[in-house]
C-alpha positions in Angstrom: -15.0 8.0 -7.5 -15.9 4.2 -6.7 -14.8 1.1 -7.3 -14.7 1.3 -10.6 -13.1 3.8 -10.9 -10.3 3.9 -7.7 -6.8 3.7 -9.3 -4.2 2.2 -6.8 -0.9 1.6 -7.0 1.5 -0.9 -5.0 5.0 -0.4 -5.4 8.1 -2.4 -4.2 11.4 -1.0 -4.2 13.4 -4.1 -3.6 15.6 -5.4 -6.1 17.0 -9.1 -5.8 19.0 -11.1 -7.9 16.9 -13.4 -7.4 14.0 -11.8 -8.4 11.6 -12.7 -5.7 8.1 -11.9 -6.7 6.5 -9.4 -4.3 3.9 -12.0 -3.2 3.1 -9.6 0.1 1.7 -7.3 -2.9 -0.3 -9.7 -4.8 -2.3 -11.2 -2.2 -3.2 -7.6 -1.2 -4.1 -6.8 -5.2 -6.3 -9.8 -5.6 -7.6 -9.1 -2.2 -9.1 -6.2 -3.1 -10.2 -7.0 -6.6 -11.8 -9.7 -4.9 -13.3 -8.0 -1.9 -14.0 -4.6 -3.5 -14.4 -5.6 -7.0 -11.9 -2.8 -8.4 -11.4 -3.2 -11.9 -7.9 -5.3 -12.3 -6.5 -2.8 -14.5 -7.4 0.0 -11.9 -4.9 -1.8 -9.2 -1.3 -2.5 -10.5 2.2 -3.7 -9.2 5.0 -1.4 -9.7 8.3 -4.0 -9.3 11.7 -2.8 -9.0 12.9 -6.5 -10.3 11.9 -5.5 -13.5 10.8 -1.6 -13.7 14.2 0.8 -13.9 11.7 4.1 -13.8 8.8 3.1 -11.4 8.8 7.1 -10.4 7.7 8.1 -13.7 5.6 4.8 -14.6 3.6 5.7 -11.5 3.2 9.1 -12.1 1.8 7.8 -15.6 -0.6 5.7 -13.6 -2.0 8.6 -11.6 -3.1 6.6 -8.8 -5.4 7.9 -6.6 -4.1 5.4 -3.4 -0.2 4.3 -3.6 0.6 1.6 -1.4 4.1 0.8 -0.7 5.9 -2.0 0.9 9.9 -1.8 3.1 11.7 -3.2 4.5 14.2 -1.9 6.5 17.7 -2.1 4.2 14.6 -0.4 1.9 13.1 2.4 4.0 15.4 5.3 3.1 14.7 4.6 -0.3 10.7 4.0 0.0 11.2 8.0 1.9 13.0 9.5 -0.8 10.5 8.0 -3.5 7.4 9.1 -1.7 8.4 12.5 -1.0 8.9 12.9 -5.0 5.3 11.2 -5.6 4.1 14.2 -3.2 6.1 16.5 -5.1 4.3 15.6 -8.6 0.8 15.0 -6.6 -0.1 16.8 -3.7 -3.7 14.6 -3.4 -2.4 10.9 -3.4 -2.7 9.5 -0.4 -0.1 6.8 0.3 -0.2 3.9 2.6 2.9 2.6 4.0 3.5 -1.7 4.8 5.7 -4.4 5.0 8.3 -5.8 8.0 9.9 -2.8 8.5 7.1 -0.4 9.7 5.1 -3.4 11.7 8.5 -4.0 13.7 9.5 -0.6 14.2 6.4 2.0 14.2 8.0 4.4 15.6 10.3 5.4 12.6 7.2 6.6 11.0 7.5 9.7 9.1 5.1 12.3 7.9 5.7 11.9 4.3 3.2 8.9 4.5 -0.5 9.1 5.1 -0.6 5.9 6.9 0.9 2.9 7.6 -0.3 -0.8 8.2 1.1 -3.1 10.9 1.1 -6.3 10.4 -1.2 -8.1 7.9 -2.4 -5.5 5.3 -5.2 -7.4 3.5 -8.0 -6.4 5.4 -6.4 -3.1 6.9 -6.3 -1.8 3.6 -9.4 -3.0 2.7 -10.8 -1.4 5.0 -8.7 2.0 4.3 -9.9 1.9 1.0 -13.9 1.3 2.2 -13.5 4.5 4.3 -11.5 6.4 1.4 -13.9 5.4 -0.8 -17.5 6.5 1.1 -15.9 10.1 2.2 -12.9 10.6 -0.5 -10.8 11.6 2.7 -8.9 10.1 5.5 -10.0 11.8 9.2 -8.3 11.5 12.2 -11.8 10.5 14.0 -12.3 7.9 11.1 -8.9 6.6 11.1 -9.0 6.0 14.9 -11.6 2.9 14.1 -9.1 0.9 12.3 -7.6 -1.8 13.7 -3.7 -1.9 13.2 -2.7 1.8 11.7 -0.3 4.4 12.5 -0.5 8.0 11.8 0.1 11.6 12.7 -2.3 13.5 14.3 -0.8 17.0 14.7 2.1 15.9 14.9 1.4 13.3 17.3 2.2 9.8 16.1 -0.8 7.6 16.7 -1.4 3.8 16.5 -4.6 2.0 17.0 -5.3 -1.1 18.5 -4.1 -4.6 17.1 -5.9 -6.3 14.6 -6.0 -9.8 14.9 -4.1 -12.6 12.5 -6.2 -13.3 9.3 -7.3 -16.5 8.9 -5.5 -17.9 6.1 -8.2 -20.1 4.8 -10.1 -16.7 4.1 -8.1 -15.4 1.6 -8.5 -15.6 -2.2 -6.1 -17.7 -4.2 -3.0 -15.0 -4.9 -4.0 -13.6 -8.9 -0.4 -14.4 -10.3 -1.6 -12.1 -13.2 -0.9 -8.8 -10.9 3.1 -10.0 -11.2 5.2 -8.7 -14.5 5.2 -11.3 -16.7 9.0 -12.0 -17.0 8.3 -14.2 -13.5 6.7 -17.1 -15.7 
């Protein structure tokens, strides 16, 4: 596997009326194309707003990485929907974001591999480098990135603060990552 060939998928359970794009979601995407130069069709949004079966759409994506983003009126549900993404695939490894986790890390659970605090462009970046060069995620590897949590057995773990990106650094957001029905 390389960057060619890394599938990942980013899901976001909320569900407005509104239909707010999740934007949190596409500047990580077209970090990473950028950055890593992943294929774009090897990194995809999974939307709630305007995907009724994102279980079975994701499981059809067979993603080696799933990234998902909660907050907290969401976090029950983001358990629940990993848990069943375990069920069906016992090697994904799945990376847990958003406002929830970073303001609360300590209602962390084990169905998740990982989870960012804070920013996640360059923290996943990074957690997709290291998954990448040894197709695993250690303990003694995960230790050396900035702003993570995990277990290490059964110990929950966090590693030191990252700090703020600059925001000049950042690609301009590749709208194309959004469904469609936005525009």
């Amino acid at each position: 596997m390389d960057e060619k060939t890394i599938k990942i998928a980013l899901v976001s359970l909320q569900k407005d009326a509104e239909r707010v794009p999740p934007m949190g979601l596409v500047y990580i995407a077209t970090y990473l194309a950028d950055k890593l130069g992943v294929e774009k069709n090897n990194i995809k949004i999974f939307d709630k707003n305007f995907d009724d079966d994102i279980e079975n759409n994701v499981k059809n994506f067979n993603p080696d990485i799933l990234g998902i983003s909660a907050m907290t009126v969401y976090y029950s549900q983001a358990i629940g929907f990993v848990r069943k993404i375990k069920n069906s695939n016992q090697k994904i490894k799945i990376i847990l974001g958003g406002v929830h986790i970073s303001s609360l890390p300590e209602s962390f659970k084990q169905c998740f591999d990982i989870a960012v605090i804070g920013e996640g462009e360059e923290t996943f970046f990074e957690l997709i480098k290291l998954y990448l060069k040894k197709q695993k995620f250690s303990y003694f590897d995960l230790k050396k990135i900035k702003s993570i949590i995990f277990f290490e057995n059964e110990k929950l773990m966090q590693t030191s603060e990252r700090k703020p990106i600059e925001l000049d650094s950042l690609p301009f957001p590749d709208f194309n990552f959004l469904n469609k029905r936005y525009f």
